[in-house]
Structure formats: structure tokens, C-alpha cells
C-alpha positions as CSV (number, residue, x, y, z in Angstrom):
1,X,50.0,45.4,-51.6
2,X,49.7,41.9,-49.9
3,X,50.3,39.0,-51.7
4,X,49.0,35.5,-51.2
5,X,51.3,32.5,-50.8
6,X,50.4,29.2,-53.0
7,X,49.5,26.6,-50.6
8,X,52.5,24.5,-50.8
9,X,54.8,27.7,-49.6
10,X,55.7,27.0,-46.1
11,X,55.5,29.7,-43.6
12,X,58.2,29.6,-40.8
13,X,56.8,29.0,-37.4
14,X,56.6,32.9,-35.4
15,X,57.9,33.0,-31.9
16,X,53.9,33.4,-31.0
17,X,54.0,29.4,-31.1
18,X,56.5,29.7,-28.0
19,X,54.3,31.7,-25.8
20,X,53.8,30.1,-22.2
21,X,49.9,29.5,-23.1
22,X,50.3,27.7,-26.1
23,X,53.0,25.4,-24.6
24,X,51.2,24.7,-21.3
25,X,48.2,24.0,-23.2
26,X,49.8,21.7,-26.0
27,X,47.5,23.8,-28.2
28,X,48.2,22.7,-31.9
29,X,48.5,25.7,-34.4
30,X,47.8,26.6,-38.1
31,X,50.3,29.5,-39.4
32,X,48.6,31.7,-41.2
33,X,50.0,34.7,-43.2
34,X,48.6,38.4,-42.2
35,X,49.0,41.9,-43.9
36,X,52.5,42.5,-44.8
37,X,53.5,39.1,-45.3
38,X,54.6,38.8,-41.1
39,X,53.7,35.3,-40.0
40,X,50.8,34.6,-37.0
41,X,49.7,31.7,-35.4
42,X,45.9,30.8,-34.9
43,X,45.0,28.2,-32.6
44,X,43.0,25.4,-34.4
45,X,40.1,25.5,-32.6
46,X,37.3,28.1,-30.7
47,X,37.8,26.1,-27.2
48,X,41.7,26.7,-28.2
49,X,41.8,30.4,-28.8
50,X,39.0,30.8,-25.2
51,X,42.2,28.9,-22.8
52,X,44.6,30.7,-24.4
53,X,43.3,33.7,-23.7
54,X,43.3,36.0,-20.7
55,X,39.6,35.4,-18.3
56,X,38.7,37.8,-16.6
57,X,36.1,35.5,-14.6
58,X,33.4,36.6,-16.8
59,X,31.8,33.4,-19.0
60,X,30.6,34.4,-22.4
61,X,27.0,34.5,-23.4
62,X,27.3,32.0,-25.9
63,X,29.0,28.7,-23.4
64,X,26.7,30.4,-20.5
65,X,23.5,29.7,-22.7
66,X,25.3,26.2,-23.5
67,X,26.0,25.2,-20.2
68,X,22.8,26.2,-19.1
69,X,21.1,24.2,-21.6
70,X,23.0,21.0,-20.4
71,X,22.2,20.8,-16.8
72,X,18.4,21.6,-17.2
73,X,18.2,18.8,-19.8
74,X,20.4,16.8,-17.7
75,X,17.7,14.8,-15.8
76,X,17.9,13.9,-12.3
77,X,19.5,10.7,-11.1
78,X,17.4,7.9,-10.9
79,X,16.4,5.9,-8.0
80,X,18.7,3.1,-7.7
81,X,15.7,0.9,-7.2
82,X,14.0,-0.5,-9.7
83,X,10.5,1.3,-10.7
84,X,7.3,-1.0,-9.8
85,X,5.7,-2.1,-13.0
86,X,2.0,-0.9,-12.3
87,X,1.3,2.4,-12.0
88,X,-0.5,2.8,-9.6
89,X,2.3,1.8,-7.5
90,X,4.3,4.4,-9.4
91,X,1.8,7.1,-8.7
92,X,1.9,6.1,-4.7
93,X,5.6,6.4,-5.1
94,X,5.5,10.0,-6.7
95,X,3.3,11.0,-4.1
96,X,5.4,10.2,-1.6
97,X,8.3,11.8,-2.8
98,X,6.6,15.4,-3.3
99,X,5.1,14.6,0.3
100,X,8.8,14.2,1.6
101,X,9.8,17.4,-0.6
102,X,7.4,19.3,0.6
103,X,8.2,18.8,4.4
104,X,11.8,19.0,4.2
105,X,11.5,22.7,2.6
106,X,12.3,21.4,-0.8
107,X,11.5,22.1,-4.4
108,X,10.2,19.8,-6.8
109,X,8.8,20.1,-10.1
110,X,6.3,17.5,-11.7
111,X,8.3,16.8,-14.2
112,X,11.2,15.7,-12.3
113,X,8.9,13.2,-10.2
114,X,7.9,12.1,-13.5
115,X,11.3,11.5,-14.7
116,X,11.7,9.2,-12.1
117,X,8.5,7.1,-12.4
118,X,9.5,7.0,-16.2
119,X,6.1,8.6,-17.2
120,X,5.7,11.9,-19.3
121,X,5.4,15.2,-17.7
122,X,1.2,15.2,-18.6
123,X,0.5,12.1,-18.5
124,X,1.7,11.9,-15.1
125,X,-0.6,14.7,-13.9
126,X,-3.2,13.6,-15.5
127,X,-2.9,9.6,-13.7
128,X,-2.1,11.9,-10.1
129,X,-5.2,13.9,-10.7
130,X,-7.1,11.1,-11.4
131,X,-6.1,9.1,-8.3
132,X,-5.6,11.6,-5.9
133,X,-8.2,14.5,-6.9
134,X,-5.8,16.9,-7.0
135,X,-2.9,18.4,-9.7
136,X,0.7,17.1,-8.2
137,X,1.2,20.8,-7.8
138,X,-1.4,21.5,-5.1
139,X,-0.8,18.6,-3.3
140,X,2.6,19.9,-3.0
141,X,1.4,23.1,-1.5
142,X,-1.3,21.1,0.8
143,X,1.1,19.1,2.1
144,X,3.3,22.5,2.6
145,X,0.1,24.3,4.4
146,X,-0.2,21.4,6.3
147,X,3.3,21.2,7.8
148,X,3.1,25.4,8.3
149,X,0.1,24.6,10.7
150,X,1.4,22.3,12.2
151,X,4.8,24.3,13.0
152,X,2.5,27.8,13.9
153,X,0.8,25.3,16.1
154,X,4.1,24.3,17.7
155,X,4.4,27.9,18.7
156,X,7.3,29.1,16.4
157,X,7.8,32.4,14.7
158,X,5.9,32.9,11.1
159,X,9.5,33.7,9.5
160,X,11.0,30.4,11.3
161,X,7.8,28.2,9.8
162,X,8.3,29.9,6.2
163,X,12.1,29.3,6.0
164,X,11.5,25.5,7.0
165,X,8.9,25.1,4.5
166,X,11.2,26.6,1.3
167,X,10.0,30.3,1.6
168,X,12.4,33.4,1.7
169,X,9.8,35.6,2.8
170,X,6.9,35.3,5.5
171,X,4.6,37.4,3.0
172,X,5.0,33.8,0.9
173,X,4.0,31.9,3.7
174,X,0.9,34.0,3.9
175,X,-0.1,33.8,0.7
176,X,-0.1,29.9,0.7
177,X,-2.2,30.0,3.9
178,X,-4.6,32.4,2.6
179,X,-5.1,30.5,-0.5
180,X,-5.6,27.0,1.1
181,X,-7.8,28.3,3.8
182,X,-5.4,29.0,6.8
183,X,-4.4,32.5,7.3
184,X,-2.5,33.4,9.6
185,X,-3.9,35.6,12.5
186,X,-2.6,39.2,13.2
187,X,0.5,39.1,15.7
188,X,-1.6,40.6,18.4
189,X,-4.7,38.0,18.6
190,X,-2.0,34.8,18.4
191,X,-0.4,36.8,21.2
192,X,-3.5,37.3,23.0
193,X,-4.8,33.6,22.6
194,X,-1.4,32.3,23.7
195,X,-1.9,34.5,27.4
196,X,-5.4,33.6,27.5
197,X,-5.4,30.0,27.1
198,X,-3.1,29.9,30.0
């Protein structure tokens, strides 16, 4: 049979307070009583009882999700000069940064070009639409067609050109050729060409 102690009874501090963990980690600790009356400690707080215990390297699901959550609502650092105040100039501006993106390999998302011009994610592609003719999406994959031309023209290998324009794979390379009107030929013509035009 287990009893309950009145509040005001205090419970003598258990040799669990002493452990290594709790003293490297200053953790502050509530005594609580458990069955048979032996007394435990419980650290104060979630964050408390997670250092204390052992890790295996393995982060739970729950501070994963968290932590995920935080850096992709975390927006991007800001240019540290200031934005134009029309937007037009602020449109030229976000054009020129997916242009740069795109021929350096990297990836870039509207909204984050938005973020930096201060403008929502919409009404951003709407205004880039509107001046350029085209969503800021496929003028980032022009500008990447464009630059794989341009390299396959140089003479290098279709896997080189893809992994300096952001694509793991060559097949990805030949899709975005395909679809903005630039396939690649077979391996045998661009051979053939290359020995015949000499």
C-alpha cells in the first residue's frame, strides 16, 4: 500500500541528485516520492531530463520536426544594401540574382528572391511575369539551358555541363534541354560533327 505525503513533508535528497550528469549540468531537481515510499529525483524540465540522458546520436522526432521548422522559416539574410524603393528596380534586381544562381549551379526558390526584394511570394511572380513575360521559375531554367549550351558548345562532357549547372544526373540535363528546345544530340552525331568540321 503506498501512501502519499502531505505537501509540507520534506523528502530527503537521494544520492540520484549526485550523479555526474546532474552535477555537470547544474540541472535543478524536484524530489518526488515513488512506490514504496523510496525517494527519486526528476529533473525540472523536458530539455533537462533529454541532457541528462544517454544519446545515442539519434535526435527525436519531436525536436527533429522542431528544428526543421526553424530553419525553413528562418529567412535568408538580407542584402546588406538597402532595397530600391520602386519596383521595377526591385524586379531588375531579382532578376539578376536568379540569373547569377542559375549560372553558378545554384538553387533558388522564388520566394526567397522575394524575401529579399521585401515583396510576397505571388505578388512577386505576378510583377516578374508581367515585366519579363515569363514566371521567375522558367527564367531560371532558361537562363540554365542557356549556360548548358553554351558549355556543350565549349566542347565539354554532358555529365561535366549538368554538374555545373546544379544537376546530379545528365538524364536532368536532358530533360531541361528537351523541354526548352535544345536536346542534346546522340553521342555518335556530336562525335561525328566534331571530326567533320575539322
Amino acid at each position: 500500500m503506498t501512501t502519499a505525503l502531505p505537501i509540507s513533508t520534506p523528502i530527503a535528497p537521494s544520492s540520484s541528485h549526485n550523479t555526474p550528469a546532474a552535477r555537470a549540468l547544474s540541472v535543478p531537481a524536484v524530489p518526488t516520492a515513488i512506490a514504496g515510499g523510496a525517494p527519486a529525483v526528476r529533473p525540472t524540465s523536458l530539455a533537462a531530463t533529454r541532457a541528462a540522458a544517454p544519446s545515442y546520436g539519434v535526435q527525436p522526432p519531436r525536436e527533429r520536426a522542431a528544428a526543421t521548422a526553424v530553419s525553413r522559416s528562418t529567412p535568408p539574410a538580407r542584402p546588406a544594401t538597402p532595397l530600391p524603393r520602386s519596383t521595377s528596380e526591385r524586379l531588375h534586381l531579382g532578376r539578376d540574382r536568379i540569373r547569377s544562381a542559375a549560372e553558378a549551379g545554384q538553387r533558388i526558390r522564388s520566394y526567397e528572391v522575394a524575401l529579399d526584394l521585401d515583396l510576397s511570394e505571388f505578388h512577386f511572380a505576378r510583377l516578374f511575369r508581367a515585366a519579363f513575360g515569363l514566371s521567375p521559375h522558367v527564367y531560371y531554367d532558361e537562363v540554365r539551358a542557356e549556360r548548358a549550351r553554351a558549355l556543350l558548345r565549349d566542347g565539354l562532357a554532358e555529365g561535366e555541363v549538368a554538374r555545373r549547372i546544379g544537376f546530379r544526373r545528365p538524364a536532368e540535363l536532358r530533360a531541361l534541354l528537351s523541354k526548352r528546345g535544345g536536346a542534346l544530340p546522340p553521342a555518335g552525331e556530336a562525335e561525328a560533327s566534331d571530326a567533320s568540321a575539322e
